[in-house]
C-alpha positions in Angstrom: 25.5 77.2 15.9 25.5 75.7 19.4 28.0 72.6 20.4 25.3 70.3 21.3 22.1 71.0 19.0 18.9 69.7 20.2 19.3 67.1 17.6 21.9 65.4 19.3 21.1 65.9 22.4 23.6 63.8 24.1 20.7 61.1 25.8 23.3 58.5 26.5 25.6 61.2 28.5 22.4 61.8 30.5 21.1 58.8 31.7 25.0 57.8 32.6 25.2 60.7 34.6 21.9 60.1 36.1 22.7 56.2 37.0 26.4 57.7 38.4 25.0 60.2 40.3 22.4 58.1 42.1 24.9 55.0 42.7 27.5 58.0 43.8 24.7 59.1 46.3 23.5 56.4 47.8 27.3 55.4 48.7 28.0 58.8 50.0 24.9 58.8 52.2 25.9 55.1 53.1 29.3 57.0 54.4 27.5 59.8 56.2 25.3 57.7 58.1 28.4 55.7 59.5 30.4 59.0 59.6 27.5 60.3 62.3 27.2 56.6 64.3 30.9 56.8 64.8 30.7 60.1 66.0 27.8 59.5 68.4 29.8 56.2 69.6 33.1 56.2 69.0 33.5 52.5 70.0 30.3 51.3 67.3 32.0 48.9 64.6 31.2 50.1 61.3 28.8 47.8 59.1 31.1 48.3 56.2 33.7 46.6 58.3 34.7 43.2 57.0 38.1 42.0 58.1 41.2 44.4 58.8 41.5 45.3 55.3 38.1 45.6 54.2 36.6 48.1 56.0 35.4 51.8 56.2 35.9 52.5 59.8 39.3 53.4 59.2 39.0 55.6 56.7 36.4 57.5 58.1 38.5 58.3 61.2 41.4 59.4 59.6 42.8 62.8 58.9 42.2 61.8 55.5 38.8 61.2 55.7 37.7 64.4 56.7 40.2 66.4 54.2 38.6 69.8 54.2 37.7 69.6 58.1 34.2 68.2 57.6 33.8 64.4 56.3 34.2 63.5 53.1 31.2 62.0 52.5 29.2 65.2 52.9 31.3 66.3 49.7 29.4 63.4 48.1 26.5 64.4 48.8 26.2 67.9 47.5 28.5 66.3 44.1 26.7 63.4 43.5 23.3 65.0 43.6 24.4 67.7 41.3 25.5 64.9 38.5 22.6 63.3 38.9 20.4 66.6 38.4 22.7 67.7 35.5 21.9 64.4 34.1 18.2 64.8 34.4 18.2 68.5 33.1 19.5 67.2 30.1 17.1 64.2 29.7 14.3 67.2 30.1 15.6 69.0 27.2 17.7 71.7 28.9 20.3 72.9 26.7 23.6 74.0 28.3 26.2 77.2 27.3 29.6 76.1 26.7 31.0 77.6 30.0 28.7 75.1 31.9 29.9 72.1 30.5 34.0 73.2 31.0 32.8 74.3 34.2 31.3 70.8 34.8 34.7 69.2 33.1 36.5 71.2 35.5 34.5 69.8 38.6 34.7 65.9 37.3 38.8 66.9 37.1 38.4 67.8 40.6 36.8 64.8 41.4 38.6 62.7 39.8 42.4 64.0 41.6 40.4 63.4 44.7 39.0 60.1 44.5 43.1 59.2 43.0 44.6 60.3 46.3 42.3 58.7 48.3 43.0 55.4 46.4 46.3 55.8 46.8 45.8 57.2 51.0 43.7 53.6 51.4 46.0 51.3 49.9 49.6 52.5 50.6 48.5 54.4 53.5 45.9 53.1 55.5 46.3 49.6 54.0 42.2 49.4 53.7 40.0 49.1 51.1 36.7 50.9 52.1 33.3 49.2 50.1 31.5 52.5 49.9 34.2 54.1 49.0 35.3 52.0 46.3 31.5 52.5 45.2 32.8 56.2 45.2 35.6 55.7 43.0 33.9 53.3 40.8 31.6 55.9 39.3 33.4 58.9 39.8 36.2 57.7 37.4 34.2 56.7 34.4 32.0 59.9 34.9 35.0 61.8 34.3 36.2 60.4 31.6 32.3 59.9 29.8 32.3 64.3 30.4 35.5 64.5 29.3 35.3 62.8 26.1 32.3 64.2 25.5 33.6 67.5 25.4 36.5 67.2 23.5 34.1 65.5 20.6 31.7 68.2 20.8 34.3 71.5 20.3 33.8 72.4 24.0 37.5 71.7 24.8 39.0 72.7 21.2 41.4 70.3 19.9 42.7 69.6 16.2 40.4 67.6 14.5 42.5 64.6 14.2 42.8 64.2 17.8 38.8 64.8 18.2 38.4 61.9 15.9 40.7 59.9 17.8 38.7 60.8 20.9 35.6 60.4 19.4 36.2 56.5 18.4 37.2 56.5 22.4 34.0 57.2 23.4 32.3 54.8 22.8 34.7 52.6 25.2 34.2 54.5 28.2 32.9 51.1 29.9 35.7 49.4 28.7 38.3 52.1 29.9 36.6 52.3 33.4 37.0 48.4 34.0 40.3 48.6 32.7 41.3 51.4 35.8 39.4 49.0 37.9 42.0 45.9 37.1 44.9 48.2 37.8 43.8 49.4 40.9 42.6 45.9 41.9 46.3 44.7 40.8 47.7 47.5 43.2 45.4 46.7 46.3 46.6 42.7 45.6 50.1 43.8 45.2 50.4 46.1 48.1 47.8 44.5 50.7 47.3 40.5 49.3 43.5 41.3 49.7 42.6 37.9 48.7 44.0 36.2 51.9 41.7 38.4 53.9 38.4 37.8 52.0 
């Protein structure tokens, strides 16, 4: 008996994916493009750049920003687009094997440790908050969590049913849960760099 019959094909999952995966794009591309202006002209202003704390221009041009040796955004690009595609597989009718969706879980995970230490790089290191990269991490963290719970209600990551039940109640909160990660990392970005005196 498969996880996830056609019956319950999981429509809501899909078009969430879908609507994160496009959003995730489009802010990725929005990074690339500046990524490539800054590179043709190293002394072009960025025009994500607000004020000294909001900005992208720093992030772009740190070490950070190009973690792997190419730019970040490009990341984006290939992950975003693949959500997005997932999410529009499904809404087709395709029917996934249980290694695709740990595999997937595994990815978001992935995602989501990035998109934490880059938080953490742009306030307490940088001392920026980048607009298309907090477009980043706002859909990057409730897609995690959406897959996430989604798989533990489902079987594909096998927990005792008790704890599935809990999890399961949980889903249907991912909105709220995603908001409530964005108040703590607004809290942190006041705390640390008083954001509101620069708006």
């Amino acid at each position: 008996m498969p996880l996830v019959s056609p019956a319950k094909r999981p429509t809501a999952l899909a078009i969430f994916l879908v609507f994160t995966g496009i959003v995730g794009l489009i802010a990725a591309f929005a990074l690339t493009i500046e990524k490539f202006a800054a590179a043709a002209d190293p002394g072009v202003k960025a025009g994500c750049d607000f004020s000294i704390v909001v900005q992208c221009g720093k992030n772009l041009a740190s070490a950070q920003g190009s973690l792997f040796g190419f730019p970040n955004p490009l990341i984006g690009l290939v992950g975003f687009g693949v959500l997005a595609a997932i999410g529009m597989s499904i809404l087709a009718g395709a029917r996934f094997a249980r290694w695709f969706w740990i595999a997937l879980n595994v990815g978001m995970l992935a995602a989501f440790c990035f998109v934490v230490f880059l938080i953490i790089t742009s306030i307490y290191f940088l001392g920026t908050l980048c607009p298309w990269c907090m477009v980043v991490w706002s859909v990057t963290i409730p897609a995690f969590i959406a897959v996430t719970l989604f798989n533990v209600t489902t079987g594909v990551i096998p927990l005792p049913s008790g704890a599935r039940r809990v999890i399961g109640a949980a889903y249907g909160w991912v909105p709220f849960i995603a908001i409530l990660s964005y108040i703590v990392i607004a809290v942190l970005a006041q705390l640390r760099l008083d954001v509101i005196a620069y708006l």
